[in-house]
C-alpha positions as a Markdown table, in Angstrom:
| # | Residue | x | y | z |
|---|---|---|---|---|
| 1 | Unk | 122.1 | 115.7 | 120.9 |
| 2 | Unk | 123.9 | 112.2 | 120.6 |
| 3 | Unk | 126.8 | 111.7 | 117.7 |
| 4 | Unk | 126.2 | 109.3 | 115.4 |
| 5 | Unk | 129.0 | 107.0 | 115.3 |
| 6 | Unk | 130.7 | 107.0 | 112.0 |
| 7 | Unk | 132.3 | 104.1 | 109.7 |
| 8 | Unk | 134.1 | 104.6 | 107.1 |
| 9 | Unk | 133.5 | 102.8 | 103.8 |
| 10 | Unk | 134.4 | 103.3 | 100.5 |
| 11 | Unk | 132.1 | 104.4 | 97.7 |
| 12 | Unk | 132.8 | 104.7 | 94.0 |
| 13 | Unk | 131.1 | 107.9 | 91.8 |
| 14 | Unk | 131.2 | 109.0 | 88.4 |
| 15 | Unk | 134.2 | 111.2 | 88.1 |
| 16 | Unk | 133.0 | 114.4 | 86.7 |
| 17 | Unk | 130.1 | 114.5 | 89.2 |
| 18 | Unk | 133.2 | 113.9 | 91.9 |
| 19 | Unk | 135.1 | 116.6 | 90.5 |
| 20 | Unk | 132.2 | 118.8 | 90.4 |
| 21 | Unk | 131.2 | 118.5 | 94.3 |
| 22 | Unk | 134.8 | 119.2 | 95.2 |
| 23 | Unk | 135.0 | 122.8 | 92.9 |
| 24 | Unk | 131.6 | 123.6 | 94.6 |
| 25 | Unk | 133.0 | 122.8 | 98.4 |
| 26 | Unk | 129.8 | 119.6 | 98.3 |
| 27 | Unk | 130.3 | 118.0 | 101.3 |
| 28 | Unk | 130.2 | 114.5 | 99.7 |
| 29 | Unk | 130.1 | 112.1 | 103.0 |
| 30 | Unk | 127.4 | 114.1 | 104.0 |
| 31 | Unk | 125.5 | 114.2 | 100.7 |
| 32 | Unk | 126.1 | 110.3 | 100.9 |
| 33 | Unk | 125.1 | 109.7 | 104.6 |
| 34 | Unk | 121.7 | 111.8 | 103.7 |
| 35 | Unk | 121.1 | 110.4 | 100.7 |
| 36 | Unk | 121.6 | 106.2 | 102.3 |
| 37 | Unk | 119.2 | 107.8 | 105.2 |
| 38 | Unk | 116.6 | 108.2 | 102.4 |
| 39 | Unk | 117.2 | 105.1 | 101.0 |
| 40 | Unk | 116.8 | 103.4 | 104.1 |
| 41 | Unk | 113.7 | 105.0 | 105.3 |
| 42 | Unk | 111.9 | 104.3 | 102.0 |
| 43 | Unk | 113.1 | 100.7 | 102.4 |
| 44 | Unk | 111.8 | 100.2 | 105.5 |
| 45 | Unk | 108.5 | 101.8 | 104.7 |
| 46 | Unk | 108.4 | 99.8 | 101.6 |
| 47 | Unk | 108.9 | 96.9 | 103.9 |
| 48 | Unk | 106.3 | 97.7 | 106.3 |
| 49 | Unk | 103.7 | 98.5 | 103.6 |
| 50 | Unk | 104.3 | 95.1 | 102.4 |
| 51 | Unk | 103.9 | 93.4 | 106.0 |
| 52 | Unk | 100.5 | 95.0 | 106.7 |
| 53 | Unk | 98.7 | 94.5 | 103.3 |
| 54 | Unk | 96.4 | 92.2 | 104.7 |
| 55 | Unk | 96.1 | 93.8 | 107.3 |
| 56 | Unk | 94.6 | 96.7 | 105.0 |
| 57 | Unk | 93.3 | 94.9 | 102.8 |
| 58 | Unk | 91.1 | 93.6 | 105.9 |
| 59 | Unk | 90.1 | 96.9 | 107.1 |
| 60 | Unk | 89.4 | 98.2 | 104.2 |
| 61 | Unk | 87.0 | 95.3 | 103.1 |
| 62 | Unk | 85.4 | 96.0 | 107.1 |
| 63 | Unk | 84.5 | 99.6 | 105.9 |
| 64 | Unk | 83.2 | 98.7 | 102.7 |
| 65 | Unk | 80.7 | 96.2 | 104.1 |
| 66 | Unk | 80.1 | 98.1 | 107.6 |
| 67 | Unk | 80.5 | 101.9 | 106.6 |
| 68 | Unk | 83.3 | 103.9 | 109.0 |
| 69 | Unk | 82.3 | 103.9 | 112.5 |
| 70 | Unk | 82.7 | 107.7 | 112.6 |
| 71 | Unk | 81.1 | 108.7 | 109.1 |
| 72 | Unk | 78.6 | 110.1 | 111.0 |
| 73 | Unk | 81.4 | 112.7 | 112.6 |
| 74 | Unk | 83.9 | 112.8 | 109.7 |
| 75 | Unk | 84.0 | 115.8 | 107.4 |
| 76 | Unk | 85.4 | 116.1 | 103.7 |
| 77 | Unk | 87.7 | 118.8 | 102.5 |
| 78 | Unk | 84.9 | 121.1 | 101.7 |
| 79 | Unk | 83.2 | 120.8 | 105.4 |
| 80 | Unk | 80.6 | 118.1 | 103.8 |
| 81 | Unk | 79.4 | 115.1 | 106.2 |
| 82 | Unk | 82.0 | 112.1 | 104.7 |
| 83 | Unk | 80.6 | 109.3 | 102.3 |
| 84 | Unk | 82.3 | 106.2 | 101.9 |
């Protein structure tokens, strides 16, 4: 397993919340570090998701005018042949 190489920064929180982690023992860099790791995976998915709309917007018109190639294969939830 590789260590992540760490940067210290500086981060300002509400003061009561601060005061709070500390009483409990809340690791608060690593609430932080999880929290930005989030943040930055939703980003990037939000990011991607906006790069490849036309591309689904494109396949998604293709099945509506040409059916699934593999509707004739495809099941639903309750074991029924899929219908587009």
């Amino acid at each position: 397993m590789t260590t992540a190489i760490k940067r210290k920064t500086s981060l300002t929180f509400n003061a009561g919340t601060l005061d709070a982690a500390r009483e409990f023992g809340v690791n608060v860099s690593a609430v932080a570090d999880k929290a930005l790791e989030q943040a930055v995976a939703t980003a990037r998915h939000q990011k991607w998701s906006e790069e490849n709309t036309d591309a689904f917007t494109a396949q998604a018109e293709w099945h509506q005018n040409n059916d699934h190639p593999l509707a004739d294969i495809m099941m639903g939830p309750a074991g029924e042949p899929w219908k587009a």
